[in-house]
N, C-alpha and C positions, 0 to 999 in steps of 0.2 A: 559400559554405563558407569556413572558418577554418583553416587550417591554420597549426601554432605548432611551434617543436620546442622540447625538455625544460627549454632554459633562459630562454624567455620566456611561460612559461603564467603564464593572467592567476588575479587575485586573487579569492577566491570569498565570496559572504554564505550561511553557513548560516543560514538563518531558521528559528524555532522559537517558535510561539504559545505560550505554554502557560496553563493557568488552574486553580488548584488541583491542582498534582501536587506536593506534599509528597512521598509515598512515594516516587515513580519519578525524580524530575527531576536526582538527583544524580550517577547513570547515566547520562542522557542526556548531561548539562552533560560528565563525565568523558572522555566516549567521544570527543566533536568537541575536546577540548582537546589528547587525545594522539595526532590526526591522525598522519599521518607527512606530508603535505601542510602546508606551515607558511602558506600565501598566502590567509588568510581572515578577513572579520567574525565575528566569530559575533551574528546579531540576534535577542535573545529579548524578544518583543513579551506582555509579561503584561497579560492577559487580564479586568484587574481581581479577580486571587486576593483569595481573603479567608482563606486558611489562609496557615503559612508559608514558602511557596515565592515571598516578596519579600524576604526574610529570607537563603533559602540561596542565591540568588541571588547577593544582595552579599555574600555569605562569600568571592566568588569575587574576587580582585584582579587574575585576566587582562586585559592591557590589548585582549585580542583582541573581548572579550565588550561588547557593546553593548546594555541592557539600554533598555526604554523602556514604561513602565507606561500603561495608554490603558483608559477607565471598559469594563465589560465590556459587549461587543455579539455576541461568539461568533466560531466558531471563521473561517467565512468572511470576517469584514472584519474582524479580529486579523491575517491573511493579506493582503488588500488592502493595511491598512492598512501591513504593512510592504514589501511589492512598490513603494509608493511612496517611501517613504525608505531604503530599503538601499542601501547606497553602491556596490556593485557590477551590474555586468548579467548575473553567471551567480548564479543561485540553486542552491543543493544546503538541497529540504526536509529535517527533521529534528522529530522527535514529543518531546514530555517524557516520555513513557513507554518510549522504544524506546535499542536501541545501533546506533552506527555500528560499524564492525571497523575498526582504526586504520589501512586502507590505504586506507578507500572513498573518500576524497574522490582522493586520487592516482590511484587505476585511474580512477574517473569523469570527472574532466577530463582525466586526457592523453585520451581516447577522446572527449571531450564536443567537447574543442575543433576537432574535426578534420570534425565534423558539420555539417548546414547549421541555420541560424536558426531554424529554424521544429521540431528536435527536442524531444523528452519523453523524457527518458533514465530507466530505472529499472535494474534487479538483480534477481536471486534473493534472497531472503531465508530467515533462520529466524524456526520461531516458539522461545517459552519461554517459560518459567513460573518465577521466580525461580531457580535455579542451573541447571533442567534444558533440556536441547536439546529441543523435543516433535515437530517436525515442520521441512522443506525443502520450500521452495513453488521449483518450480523451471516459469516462464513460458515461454513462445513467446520467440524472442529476437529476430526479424525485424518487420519493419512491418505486412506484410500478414496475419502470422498473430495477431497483439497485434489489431489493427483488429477482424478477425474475431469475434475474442473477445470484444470489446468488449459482443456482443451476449448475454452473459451476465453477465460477470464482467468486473470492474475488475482487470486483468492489471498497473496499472501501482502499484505500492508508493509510498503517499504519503510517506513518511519514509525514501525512499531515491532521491526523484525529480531530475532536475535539469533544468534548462532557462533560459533568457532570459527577464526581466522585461518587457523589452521586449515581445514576442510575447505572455505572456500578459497584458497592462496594455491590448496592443492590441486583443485579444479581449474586454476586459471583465472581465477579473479572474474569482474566486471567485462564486459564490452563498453567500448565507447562510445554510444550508439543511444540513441532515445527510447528509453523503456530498456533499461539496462538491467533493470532488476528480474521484469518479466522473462528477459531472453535467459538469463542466468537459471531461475528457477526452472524453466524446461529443458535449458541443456543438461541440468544437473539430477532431475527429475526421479531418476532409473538409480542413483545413489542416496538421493535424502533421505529424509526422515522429515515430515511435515507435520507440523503439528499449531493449532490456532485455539487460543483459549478464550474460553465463552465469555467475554469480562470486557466492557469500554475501558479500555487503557490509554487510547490515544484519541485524541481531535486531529484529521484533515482538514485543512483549509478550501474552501470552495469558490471558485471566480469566475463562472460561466463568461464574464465580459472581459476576461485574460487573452483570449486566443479569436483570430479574426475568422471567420465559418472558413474563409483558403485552409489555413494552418493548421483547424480540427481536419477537414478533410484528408491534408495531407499527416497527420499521425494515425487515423483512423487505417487510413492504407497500408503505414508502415507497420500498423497490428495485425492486419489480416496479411496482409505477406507475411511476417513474423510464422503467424499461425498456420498458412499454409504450407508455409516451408517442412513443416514438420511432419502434418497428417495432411491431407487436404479430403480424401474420398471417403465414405463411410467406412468401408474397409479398413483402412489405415487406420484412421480416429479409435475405432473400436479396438483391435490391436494396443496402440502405438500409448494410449492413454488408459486403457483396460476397461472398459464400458463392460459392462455386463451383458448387453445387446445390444444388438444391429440394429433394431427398432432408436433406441437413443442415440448413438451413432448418426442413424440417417435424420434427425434433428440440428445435429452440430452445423451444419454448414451453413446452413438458413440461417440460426442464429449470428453465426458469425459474418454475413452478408445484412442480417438487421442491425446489429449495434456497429458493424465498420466499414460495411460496403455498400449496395445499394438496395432499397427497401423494395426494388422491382426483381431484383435477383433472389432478395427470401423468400418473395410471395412465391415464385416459382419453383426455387427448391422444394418448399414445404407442399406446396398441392401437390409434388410428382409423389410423397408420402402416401397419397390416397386418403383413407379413412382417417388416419394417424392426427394428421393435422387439426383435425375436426374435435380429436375426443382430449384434446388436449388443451385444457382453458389457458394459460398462458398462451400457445402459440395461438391460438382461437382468438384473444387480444390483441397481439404482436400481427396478426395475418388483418384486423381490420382496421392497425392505425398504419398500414403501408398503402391503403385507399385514401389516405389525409393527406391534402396536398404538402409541399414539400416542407414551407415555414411550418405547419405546423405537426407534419411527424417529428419534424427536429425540436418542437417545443416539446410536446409528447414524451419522445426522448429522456428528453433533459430534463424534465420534472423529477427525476428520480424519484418515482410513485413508489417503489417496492420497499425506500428505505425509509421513505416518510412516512407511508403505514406502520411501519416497526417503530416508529420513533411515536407513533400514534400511542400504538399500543403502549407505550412504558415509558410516554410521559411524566409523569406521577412518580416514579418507582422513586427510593430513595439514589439508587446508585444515578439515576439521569438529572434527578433535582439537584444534586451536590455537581454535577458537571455543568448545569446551567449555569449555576450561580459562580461556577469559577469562570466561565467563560466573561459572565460581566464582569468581575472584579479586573481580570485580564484587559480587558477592552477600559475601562475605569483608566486602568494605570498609561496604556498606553494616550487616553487623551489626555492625562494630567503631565505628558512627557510632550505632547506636541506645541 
C-alpha cells in the first residue's frame, strides 16, 4: 500500500484511444483539460481515424496532450499499445465519446493512492444524451460486492477506471476483442482489488439509435458467451464468483438470458426456481415484461427504468444540478463550434 499526503500525489496518464469520434471528441478532450487536478499526461492513442478527429486533435496546443497516431488494429491493442508507452504508472481510462466532471481526476487519486497495487478503481456515473441527464448507474462500491456482480454485469465503468500499468501489463494487457474491458476484469478477478466510489465522476454517452437491433443482438451474444464461458450452472456461478447462496446463484442465469439472451429462456430458468421467483419483486417484474411481445420487451429494456429512478430521486441534489448545468454549457460550445 501507498500512502501519499495532498502535497506529494504523483503525476497521472489519462489514456484515450480514440478512432473516428469527430462528433464527440471535443468534449472528451474539454472535460480532462479543465481537471481541477493539474499532475497529468493526457495520451490520446488515435486509432488510425480517417475522419477528422487528427485534425481537431492538433487544434489543441496543450502541452499536457500527447497525441500518437498508430495504423488501426482496434480498440484493445490502441490500449496495450499505450499501457506501454505512457509515461506514468497510474492510468485514469477516458472514452472520446464520454465527460469527466472537472473534480474526478482529484477525488480518484487522493483515494487511489492510498490503495494497494493490485486496485481497479471506478465511480458512479451518468448517462446522457446530448444536453440531457437520462439516468445514475449507481454500483456496489465494495470488493466483494462489485466481484459478485461481476457474474452478470461489468460494474466497473471503463472511462472512469483507474489503476497501475504495471498490474495490468503484468496480466497481459487488453484482448482485442469487443467488451475488452469486461473480459479483462473477470480474467483478472481472483487478483484485483475492486473498488467503486460513491461520487458522479463521469458522464457516459447514450445512443440507443447507434447500433442496428442485428448488431445489439449479436454483442448481446458475445456477453452471454463471454459470461458462460466462465460459470454457466448455478454451481459454478456460486463457486466461481463467491455468491453467498445457491438460492442467488440459481437466479444468475435467467438474468443473464434476460438482459443477453432470450426473454423465453429467463422465463423458464426462473420458474424451474419454484417459489423463489415469486418472492422476489425484481424477478417478479422481469418474469411479466418477458409476456410483452417482442418490440416492446426490447423498449422495456431499454428504458433504463432502474437508473432513471436514481436520477429521480437526486435530481435536485446540488452534486446533479452542477452536472446538468455543465452538461449544457458542454453541448452550448459544441454548437457554437458547428
Amino acid at each position: 500500500m501507498r500512502a501519499k499526503d495532498s502535497h506529494t500525489l504523483p503525476p497521472v496518464t489519462v489514456l484515450m484511444p480514440v478512432y473516428n469520434a469527430e462528433a464527440t471528441i471535443r468534449n472528451a478532450i474539454d472535460s480532462i483539460l479543465t481537471q481541477t487536478y493539474p499532475l497529468f499526461e493526457f495520451l490520446i492513442i488515435d486509432d488510425g481515424s480517417s475522419d477528422t478527429t487528427p485534425d481537431i486533435i492538433a487544434s489543441y496546443s496543450d502541452i499536457r496532450i500527447r497525441c500518437v497516431r498508430i495504423e488501426h488494429q482496434g480498440l484493445g491493442a490502441a490500449l496495450n499499445f499505450g499501457l506501454q508507452i505512457a509515461t506514468n504508472e497510474i492510468i485514469a481510462r477516458m472514452d472520446a465519446d464520454d465527460i469527466s466532471v472537472p473534480e474526478r481526476l482529484a477525488v480518484q487519486v487522493a483515494e487511489f493512492v492510498n490503495l494497494p497495487d493490485n486496485t481497479i478503481m471506478s465511480n458512479w456515473y451518468g448517462l446522457f444524451s446530448n444536453s440531457t441527464l437520462t439516468g445514475i448507474v449507481k454500483g456496489p462500491v465494495q470488493h466483494e460486492q462489485i466481484y459478485a456482480r461481476l457474474a452478470l454485469h461489468n460494474e466497473i465503468t471503463h472511462s472512469g477506471a483507474v489503476y497501475r500499468k504495471s498490474f495490468i501489463n503484468s496480466e497481459g494487457g487488453y484482448c482485442n476483442q469487443i467488451f475488452e474491458d469486461f473480459e479483462l476484469w473477470i480474467r483478472i478477478r481472483n487478483k484485483a482489488n475492486f473498488v467503486i466510489l460513491p461520487k458522479v465522476l463521469t458522464l457516459v454517452r447514450v445512443n440507443l439509435n447507434s447500433l442496428s437491433r442485428a448488431s445489439q443482438i449479436d454483442k448481446n451474444g458475445l456477453i452471454l458467451a463471454l459470461l458462460n464461458r466462465t460459470a454457466c450452472t448455478p454451481e459454478q456461478i456460486s463457486r466461481e464468483f463467491k455468491l453467498h447462496t445457491l438460492k442467488a446463484a440459481r437466479q444468475i442465469p435467467g438474468w443473464r438470458e434476460y438482459f443477453f439472451g432470450s426473454k423465453n429462456n429467463a422465463r423458464s430458468l426462473w420458474l424451474q426456481t419454484g417459489l423463489h421467483a415469486f418472492l422476489n419483486p425484481s424477478i417478479l417484474l422481469a418474469l411479466t415484461a418477458t409476456l410483452l411481445p417482442d418490440n416492446l420487451f426490447r423498449k422495456f429494456k431499454d428504458s433504463q427504468l432502474r437508473f432513471r429512478i436514481m436520477l429521480f430521486f437526486l435530481y435536485l441534489s446540488p452534486e446533479i444540478s452542477k452536472i446538468r448545468k455543465l452538461l449544457i454549457e458542454y453541448n452550448k460550445t459544441v454548437s457554437s463550434r458547428s
